[in-house]
Kinemage of the C-alpha trace (Angstrom):
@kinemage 1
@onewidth
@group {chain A} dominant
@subgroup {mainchain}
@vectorlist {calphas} color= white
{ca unk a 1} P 129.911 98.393 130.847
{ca unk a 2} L 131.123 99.091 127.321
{ca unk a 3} L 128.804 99.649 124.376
{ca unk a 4} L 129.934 98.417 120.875
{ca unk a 5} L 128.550 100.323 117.455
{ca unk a 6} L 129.786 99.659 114.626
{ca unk a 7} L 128.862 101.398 110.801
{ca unk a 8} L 130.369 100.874 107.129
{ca unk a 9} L 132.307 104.271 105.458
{ca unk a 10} L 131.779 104.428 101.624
{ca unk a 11} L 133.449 107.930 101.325
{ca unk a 12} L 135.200 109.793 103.771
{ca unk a 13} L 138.119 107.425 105.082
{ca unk a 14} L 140.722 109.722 105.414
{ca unk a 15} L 138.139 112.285 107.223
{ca unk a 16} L 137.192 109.423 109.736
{ca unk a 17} L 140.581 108.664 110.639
{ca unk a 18} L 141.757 112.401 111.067
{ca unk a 19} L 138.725 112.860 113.369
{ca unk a 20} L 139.579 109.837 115.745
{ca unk a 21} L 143.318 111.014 115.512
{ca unk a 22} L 142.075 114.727 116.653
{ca unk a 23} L 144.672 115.631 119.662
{ca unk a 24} L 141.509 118.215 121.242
{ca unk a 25} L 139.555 114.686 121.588
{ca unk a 26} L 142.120 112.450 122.552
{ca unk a 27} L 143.884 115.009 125.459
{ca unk a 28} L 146.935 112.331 125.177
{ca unk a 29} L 148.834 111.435 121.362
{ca unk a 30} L 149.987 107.911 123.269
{ca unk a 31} L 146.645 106.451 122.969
{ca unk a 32} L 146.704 105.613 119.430
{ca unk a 33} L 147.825 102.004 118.251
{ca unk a 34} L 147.655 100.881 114.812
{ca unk a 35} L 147.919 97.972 112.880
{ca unk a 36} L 149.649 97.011 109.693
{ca unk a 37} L 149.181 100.649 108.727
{ca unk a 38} L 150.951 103.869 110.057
{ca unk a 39} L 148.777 106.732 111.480
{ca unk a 40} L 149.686 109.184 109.646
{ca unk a 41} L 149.329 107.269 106.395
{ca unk a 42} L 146.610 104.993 107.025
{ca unk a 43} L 143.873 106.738 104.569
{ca unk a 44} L 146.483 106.333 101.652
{ca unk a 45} L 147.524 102.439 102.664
{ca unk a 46} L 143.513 101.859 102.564
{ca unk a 47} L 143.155 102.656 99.779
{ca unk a 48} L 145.928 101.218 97.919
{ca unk a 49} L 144.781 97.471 99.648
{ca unk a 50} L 141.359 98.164 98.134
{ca unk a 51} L 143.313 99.068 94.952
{ca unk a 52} L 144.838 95.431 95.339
{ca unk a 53} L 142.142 93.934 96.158
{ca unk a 54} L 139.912 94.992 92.994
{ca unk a 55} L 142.891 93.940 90.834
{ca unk a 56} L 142.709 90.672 91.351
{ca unk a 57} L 139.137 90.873 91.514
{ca unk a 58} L 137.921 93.406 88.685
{ca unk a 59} L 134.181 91.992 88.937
{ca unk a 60} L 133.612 92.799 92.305
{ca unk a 61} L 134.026 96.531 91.814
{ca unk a 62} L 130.547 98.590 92.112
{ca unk a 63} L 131.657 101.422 93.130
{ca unk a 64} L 129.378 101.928 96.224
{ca unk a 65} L 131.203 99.316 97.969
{ca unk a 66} L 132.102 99.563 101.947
{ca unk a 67} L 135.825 100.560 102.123
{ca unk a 68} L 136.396 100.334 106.000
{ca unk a 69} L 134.239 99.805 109.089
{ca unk a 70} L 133.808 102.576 112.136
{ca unk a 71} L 133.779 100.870 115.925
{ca unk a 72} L 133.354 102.738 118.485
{ca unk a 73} L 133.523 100.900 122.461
{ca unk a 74} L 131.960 103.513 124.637
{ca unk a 75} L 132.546 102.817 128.463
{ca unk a 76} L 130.133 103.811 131.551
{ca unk a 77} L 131.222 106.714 133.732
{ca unk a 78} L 130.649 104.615 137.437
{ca unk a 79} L 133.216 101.928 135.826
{ca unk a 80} L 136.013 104.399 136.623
{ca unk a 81} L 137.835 103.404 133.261
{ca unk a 82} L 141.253 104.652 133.063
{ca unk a 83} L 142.255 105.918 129.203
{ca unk a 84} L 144.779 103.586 129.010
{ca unk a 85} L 143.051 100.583 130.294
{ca unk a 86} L 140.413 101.388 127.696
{ca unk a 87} L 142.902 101.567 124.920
{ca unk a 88} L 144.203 98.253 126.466
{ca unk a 89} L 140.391 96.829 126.339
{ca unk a 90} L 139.907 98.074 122.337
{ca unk a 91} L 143.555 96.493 121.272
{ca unk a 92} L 142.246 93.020 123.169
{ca unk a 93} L 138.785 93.179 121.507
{ca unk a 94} L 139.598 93.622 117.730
{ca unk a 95} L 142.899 91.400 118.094
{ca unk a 96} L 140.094 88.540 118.669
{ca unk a 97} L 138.153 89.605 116.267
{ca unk a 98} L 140.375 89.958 113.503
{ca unk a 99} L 144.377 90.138 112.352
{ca unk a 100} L 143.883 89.583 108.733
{ca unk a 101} L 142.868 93.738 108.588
{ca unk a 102} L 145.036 96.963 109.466
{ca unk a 103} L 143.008 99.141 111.563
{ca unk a 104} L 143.529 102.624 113.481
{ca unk a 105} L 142.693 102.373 117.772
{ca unk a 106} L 142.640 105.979 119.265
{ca unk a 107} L 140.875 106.882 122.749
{ca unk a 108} L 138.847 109.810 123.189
{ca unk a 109} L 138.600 111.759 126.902
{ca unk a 110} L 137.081 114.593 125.740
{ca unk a 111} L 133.379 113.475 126.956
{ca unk a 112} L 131.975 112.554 130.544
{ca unk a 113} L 132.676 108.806 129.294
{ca unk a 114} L 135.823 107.051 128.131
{ca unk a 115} L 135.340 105.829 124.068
{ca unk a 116} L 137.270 103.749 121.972
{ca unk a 117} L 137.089 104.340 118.253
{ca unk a 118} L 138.803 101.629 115.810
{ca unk a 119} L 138.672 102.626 112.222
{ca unk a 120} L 139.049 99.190 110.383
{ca unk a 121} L 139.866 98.465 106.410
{ca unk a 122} L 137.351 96.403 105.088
{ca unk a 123} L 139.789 94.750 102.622
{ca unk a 124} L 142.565 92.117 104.272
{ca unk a 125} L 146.082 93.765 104.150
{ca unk a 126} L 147.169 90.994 101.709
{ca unk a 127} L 144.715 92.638 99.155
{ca unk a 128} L 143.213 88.863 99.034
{ca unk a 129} L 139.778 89.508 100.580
{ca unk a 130} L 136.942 91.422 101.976
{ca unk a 131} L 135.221 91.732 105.160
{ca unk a 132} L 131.955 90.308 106.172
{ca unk a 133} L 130.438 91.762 108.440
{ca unk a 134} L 127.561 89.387 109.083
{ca unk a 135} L 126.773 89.773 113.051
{ca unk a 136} L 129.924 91.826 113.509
{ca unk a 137} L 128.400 93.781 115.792
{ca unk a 138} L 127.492 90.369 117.928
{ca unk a 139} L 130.914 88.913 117.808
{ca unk a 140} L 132.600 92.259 119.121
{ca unk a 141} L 130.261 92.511 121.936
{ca unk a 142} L 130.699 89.059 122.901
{ca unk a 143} L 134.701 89.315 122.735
{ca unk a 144} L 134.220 93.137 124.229
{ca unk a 145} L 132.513 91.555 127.235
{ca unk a 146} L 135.200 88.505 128.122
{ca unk a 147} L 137.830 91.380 128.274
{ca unk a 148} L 135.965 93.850 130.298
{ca unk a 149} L 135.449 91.177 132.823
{ca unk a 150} L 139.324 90.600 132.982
{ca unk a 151} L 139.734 94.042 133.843
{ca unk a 152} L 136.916 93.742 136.400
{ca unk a 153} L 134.424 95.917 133.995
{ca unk a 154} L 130.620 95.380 133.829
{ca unk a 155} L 129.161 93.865 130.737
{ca unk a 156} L 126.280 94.132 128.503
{ca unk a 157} L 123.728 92.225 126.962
{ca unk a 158} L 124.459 91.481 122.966
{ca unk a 159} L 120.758 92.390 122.353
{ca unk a 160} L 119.255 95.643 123.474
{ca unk a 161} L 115.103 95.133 124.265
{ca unk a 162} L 112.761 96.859 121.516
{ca unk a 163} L 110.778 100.107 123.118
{ca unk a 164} L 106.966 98.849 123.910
{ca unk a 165} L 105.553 100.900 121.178
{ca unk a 166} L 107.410 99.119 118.937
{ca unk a 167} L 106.231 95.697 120.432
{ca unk a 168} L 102.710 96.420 120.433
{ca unk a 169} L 103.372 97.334 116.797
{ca unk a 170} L 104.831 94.439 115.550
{ca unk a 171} L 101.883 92.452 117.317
{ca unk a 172} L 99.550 94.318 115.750
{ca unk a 173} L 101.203 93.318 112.407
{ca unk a 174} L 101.321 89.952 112.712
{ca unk a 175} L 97.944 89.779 114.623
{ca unk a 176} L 96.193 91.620 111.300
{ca unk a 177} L 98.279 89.505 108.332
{ca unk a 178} L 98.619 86.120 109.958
{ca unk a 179} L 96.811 84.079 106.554
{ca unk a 180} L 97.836 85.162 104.319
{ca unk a 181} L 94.944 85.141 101.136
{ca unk a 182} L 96.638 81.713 99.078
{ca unk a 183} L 96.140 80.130 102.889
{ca unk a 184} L 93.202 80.787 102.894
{ca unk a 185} L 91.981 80.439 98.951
{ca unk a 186} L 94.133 76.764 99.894
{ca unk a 187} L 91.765 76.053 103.066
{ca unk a 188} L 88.345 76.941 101.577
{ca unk a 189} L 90.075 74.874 98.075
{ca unk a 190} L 89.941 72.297 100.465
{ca unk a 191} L 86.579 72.754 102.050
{ca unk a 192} L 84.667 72.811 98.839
{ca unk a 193} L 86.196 69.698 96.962
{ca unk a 194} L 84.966 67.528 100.289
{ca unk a 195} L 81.235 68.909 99.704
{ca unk a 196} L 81.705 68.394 95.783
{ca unk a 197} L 80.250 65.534 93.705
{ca unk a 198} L 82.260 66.863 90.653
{ca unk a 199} L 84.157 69.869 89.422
{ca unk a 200} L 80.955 71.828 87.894
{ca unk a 201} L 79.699 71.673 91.183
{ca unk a 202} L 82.872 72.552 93.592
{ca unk a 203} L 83.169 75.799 90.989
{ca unk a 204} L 79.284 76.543 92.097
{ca unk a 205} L 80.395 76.136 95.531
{ca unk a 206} L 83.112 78.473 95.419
{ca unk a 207} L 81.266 81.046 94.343
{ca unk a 208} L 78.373 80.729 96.157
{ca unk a 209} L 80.598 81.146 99.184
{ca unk a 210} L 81.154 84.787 97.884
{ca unk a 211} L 84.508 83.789 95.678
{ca unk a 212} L 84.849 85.558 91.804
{ca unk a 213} L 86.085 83.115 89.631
{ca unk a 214} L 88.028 83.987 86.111
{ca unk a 215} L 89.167 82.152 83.180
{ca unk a 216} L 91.163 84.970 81.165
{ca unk a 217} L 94.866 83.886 81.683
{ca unk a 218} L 94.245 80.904 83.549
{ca unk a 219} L 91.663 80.165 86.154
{ca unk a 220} L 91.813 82.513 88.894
{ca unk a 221} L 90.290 83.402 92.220
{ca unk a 222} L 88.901 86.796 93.682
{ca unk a 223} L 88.580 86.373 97.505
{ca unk a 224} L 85.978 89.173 98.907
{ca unk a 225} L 88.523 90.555 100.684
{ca unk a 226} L 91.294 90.760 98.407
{ca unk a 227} L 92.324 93.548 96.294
{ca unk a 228} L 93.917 91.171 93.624
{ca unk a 229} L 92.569 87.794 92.148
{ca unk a 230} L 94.486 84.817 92.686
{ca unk a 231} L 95.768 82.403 89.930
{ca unk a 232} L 96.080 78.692 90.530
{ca unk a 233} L 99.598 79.000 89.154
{ca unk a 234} L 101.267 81.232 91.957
{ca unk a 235} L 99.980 78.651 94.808
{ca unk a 236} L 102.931 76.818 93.656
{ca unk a 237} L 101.713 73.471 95.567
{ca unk a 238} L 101.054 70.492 92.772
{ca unk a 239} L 97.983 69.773 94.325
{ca unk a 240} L 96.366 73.307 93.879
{ca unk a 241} L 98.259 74.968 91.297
{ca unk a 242} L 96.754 73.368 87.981
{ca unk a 243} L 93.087 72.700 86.982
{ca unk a 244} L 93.953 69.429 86.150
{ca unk a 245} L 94.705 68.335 89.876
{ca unk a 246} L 91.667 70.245 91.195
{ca unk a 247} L 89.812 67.707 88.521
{ca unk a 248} L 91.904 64.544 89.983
{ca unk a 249} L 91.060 65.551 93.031
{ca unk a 250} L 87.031 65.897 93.121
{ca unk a 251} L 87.222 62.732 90.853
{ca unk a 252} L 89.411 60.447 93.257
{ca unk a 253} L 87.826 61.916 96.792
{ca unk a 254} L 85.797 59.758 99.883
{ca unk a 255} L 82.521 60.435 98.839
{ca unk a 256} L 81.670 60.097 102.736
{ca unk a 257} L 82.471 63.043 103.268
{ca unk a 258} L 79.965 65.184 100.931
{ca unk a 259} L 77.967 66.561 103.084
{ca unk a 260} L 74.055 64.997 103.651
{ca unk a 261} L 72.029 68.179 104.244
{ca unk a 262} L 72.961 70.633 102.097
{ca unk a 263} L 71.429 73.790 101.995
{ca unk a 264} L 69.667 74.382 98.979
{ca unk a 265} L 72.161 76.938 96.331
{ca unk a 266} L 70.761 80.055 94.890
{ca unk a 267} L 70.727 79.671 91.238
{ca unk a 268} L 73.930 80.347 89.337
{ca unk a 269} L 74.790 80.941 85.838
{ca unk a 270} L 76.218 76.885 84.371
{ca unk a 271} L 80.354 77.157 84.456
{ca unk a 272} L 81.465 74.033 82.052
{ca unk a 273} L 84.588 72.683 82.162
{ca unk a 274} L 85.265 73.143 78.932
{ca unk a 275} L 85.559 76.625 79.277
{ca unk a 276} L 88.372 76.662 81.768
{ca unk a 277} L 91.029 74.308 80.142
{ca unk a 278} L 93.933 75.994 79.492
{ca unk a 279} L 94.628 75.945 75.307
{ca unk a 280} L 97.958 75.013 74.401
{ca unk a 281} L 98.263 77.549 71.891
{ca unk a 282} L 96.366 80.789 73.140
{ca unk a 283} L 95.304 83.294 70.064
{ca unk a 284} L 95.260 86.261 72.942
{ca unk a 285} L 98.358 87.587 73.954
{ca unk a 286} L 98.236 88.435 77.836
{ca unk a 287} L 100.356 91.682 77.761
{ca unk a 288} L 100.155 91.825 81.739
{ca unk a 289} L 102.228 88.238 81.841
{ca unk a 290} L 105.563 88.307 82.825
{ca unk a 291} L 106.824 85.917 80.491
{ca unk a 292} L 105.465 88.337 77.515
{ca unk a 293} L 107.821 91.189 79.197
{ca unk a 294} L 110.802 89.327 79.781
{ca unk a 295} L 110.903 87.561 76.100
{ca unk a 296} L 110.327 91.142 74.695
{ca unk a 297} L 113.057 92.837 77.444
{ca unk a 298} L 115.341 89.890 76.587
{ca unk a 299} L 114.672 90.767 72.654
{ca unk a 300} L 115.716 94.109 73.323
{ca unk a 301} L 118.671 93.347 75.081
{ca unk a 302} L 119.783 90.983 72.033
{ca unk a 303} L 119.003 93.813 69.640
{ca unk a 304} L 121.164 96.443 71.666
{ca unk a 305} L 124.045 93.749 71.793
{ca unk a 306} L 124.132 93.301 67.653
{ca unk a 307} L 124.466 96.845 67.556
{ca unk a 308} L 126.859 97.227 69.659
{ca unk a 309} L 129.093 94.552 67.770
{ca unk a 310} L 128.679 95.877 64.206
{ca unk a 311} L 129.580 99.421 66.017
{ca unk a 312} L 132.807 97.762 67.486
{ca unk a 313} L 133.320 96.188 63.804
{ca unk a 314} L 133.372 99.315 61.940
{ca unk a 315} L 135.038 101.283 64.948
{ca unk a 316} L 138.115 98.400 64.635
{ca unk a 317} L 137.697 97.342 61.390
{ca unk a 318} L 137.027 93.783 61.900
{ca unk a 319} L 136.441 91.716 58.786
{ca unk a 320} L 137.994 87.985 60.253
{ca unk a 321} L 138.555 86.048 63.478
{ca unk a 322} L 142.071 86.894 63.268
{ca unk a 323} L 140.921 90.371 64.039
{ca unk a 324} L 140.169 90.039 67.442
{ca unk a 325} L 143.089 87.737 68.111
{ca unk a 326} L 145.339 91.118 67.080
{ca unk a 327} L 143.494 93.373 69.248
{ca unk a 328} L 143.580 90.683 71.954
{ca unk a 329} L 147.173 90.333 72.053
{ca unk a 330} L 147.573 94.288 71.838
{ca unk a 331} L 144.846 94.616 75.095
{ca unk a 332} L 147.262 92.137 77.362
{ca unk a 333} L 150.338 93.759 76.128
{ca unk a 334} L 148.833 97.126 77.656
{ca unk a 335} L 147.892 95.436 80.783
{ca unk a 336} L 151.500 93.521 81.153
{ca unk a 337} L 153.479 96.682 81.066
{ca unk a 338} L 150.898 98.540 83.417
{ca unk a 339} L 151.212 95.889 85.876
{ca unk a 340} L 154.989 95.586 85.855
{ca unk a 341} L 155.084 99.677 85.643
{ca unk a 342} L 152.566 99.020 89.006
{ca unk a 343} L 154.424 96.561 90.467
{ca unk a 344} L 157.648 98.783 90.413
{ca unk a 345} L 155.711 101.936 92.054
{ca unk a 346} L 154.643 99.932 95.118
{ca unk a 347} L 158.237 98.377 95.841
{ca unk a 348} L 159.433 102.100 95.323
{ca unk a 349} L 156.385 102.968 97.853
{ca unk a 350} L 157.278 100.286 100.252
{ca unk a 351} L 161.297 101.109 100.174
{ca unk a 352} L 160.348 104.665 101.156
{ca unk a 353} L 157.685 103.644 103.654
{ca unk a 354} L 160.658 101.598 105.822
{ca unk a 355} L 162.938 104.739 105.194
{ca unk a 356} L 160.111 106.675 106.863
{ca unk a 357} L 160.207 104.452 110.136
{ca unk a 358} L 164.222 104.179 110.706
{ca unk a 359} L 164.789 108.380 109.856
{ca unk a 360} L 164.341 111.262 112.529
{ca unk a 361} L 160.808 113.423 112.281
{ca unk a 362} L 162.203 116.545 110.717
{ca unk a 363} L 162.717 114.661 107.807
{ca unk a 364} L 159.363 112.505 107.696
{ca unk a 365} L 158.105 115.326 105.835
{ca unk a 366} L 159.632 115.031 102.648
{ca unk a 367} L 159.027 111.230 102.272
{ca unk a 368} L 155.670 111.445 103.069
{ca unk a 369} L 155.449 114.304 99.900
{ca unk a 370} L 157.286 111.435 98.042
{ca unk a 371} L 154.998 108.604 98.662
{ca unk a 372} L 152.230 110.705 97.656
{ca unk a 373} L 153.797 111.328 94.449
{ca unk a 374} L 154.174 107.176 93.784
{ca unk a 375} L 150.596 107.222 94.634
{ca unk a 376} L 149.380 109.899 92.395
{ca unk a 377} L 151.591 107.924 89.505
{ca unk a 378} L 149.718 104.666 90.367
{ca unk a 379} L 146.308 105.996 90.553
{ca unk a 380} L 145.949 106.503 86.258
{ca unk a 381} L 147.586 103.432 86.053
{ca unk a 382} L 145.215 101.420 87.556
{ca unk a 383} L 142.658 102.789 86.455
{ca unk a 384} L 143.647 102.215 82.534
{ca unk a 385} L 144.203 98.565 83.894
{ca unk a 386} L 140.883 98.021 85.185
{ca unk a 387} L 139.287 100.262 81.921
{ca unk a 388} L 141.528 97.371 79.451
{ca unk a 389} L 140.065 93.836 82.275
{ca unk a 390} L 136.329 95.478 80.465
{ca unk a 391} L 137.851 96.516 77.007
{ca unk a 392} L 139.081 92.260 77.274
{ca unk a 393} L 135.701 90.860 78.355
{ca unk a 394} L 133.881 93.254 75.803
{ca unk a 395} L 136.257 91.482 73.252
{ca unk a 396} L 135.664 88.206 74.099
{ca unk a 397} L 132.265 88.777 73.745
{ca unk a 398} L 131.829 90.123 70.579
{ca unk a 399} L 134.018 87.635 69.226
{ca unk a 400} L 131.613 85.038 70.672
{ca unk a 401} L 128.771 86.709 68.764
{ca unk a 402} L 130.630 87.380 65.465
{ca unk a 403} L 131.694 83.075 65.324
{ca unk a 404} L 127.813 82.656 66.113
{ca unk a 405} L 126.837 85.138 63.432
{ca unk a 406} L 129.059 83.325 60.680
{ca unk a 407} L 128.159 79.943 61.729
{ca unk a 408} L 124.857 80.795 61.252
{ca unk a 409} L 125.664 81.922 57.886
{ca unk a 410} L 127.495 79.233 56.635
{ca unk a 411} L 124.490 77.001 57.792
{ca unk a 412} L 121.887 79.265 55.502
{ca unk a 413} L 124.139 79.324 52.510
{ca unk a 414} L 124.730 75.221 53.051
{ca unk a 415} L 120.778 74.765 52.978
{ca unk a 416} L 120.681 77.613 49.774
{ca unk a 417} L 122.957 75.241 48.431
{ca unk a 418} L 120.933 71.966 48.947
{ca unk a 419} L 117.637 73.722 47.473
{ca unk a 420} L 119.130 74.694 44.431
């Protein structure tokens, strides 16, 4: 029976892969296998894919990003799994699974139980695209389980069954929050227009049936057992979520059903209609709306971007649209000679790398140093490509808001113009 995890690695690549390539764990160096990548290199090869990748696609950079994927295909003890059957078993599984990624395969027999660890880039070895890992863990177990039964290996099931605590807990859940409170303000919305002759009356009803009703901010209802009240507006059904269709609604009802024997209501203080239209124009301002925050967070924003442009006008001394044409043209000369100065590393890099494969192991050594040397040259220059892809967008911009700015201008001094 073989067992599949599988979890993301933000950080520590190159410590992941020397662990699975420790010679104490594996016993035996032949059960490695890699792909598109070379062992001993296969930190610094990740790396400079992901480096590709984010070239081409500057905007999906975060910087907390999933850089490659840890599997590990753990194997029961009675199965009698031989190490290289199980290394046979791993190469089988993520071959299905995936060819588009270079990955690591080593097997460890330094525990009771064969295990198969597979340390897989998460970006596609043509630096093109990412991996997504949406029920990964599914589609490895499923694959995982056809080959174990070639070998004649038990199986296991793709979903392992929650502990009974943790059943009774989720009943208990969903046992205690099955209405929620707009189901049931909806039902009892419901229950009181049928038993209403008009809308003075079905606001009576509601709260005679123990319901707070408020106006402030829209009308609103406070269930007894609810912490918050609850406006019309957030029922977000058209035929609750305005006072105007609660209205259509008493109007236009079967006035069958109102009920013949109603108990007589305790006396209430008179609720008029008038007092719960919504104004067009409100003279309160409802500072716990979220429409009042936004507008003033949005006002903010548009404040900190002017400021930011007159700073990058004085810092550049921009006066004209030609201006930013200049700097333009100097931004993409930068990034042309950074990629071609790129460009010329890697086929260096990738001369030396097929070197490394066709010369004898004493003298591995010293290309190895080499290729870290291209890689240390490449690093700054990526990263002053990627720093001018934001100086470029900042640019375009600000030269957005500057052409708004003066056509605004020109439209004022136009109207001064007319006036006088």
């Amino acid at each position: 029976m073989a067992y599949i995890k599988m979890k993301p690695i933000k950080r520590t690549v190159k410590k992941s892969i020397e662990y699975i390539l420790d010679p104490v764990k594996m016993g035996d160096e032949t059960l490695v296998f890699t792909h598109h990548v070379n062992k001993e290199l296969a930190a610094l090869e990740f790396s400079m894919t992901r480096d590709d990748y984010l070239r081409q696609n500057p905007n999906k950079h975060n910087g907390n990003e999933n850089r490659a994927y840890h599997i590990v295909q753990s194997h029961m003890k009675h199965d009698n799994v031989t190490p290289e059957m199980a290394l046979e078993v791993a190469k089988k599984t993520i071959k299905d699974y995936t060819q588009d990624y270079a990955y690591v395969i080593a097997v460890h027999t330094d525990k009771d139980h064969l295990h198969t660890h597979i340390i897989m880039n998460a970006y596609a070895h043509n630096g093109k695209k990412k991996l997504n890992t949406y029920r990964s863990v599914d589609k490895l177990l499923e694959i995982s389980n056809k080959h174990c039964l070639e070998f004649g290996l038990s199986t296991s099931t793709l979903k392992k069954k929650q502990p009974e605590h943790v059943q009774a807990k989720r009943q208990y859940y969903n046992a205690k929050y099955k209405t929620s409170h707009r189901t049931k303000m909806k039902h009892l919305i419901d229950e009181m227009i049928d038993i209403s002759k008009d809308f003075d009356e079905f606001i009576d009803n509601i709260q005679n049936a123990g319901v707070k009703v408020k106006v402030r901010g829209g009308l609103s209802f406070l269930l007894p057992d609810a912490k918050q009240p609850i406006r019309l507006s957030s029922l977000k059904d058209e035929n609750y979520d305005t006072v105007e269709a609660l209205q259509k609604r008493v109007e236009e009802k079967d006035t069958t059903k109102i009920l013949e024997n109603q108990v007589e209501k305790p006396p209430v203080e008179p609720f008029k209609v008038s007092q719960i239209r919504v104004q067009s124009k409100p003279k309160w301002i409802n500072y716990y709306s979220r429409d009042y925050w936004r507008r003033k967070s949005d006002n903010l924003a548009s404040i900190s971007r002017i400021a930011k442009m007159l700073s990058h006008m004085r810092t550049n001394n921009i006066k004209e649209i030609a201006d930013y044409t200049t700097i333009a043209k100097s931004i993409q000369k930068e990034m042309k000679a950074a990629q071609n100065q790129i460009r010329k590393l890697e086929k260096e890099y990738d001369r030396l790398e097929d070197i490394y494969k066709n010369v004898d192991t004493d003298k591995q050594e010293g290309i190895v140093e080499e290729m870290k040397a291209i890689r240390a040259q490449i690093r700054p220059l990526d990263q002053q490509y990627k720093l001018n892809i934001q100086k470029q967008a900042e640019l375009t911009q600000f030269k957005q808001m500057f052409e708004t700015q003066k056509a605004v201008s020109r439209k004022r001094k136009h109207q001064r113009g007319l006036l006088e």
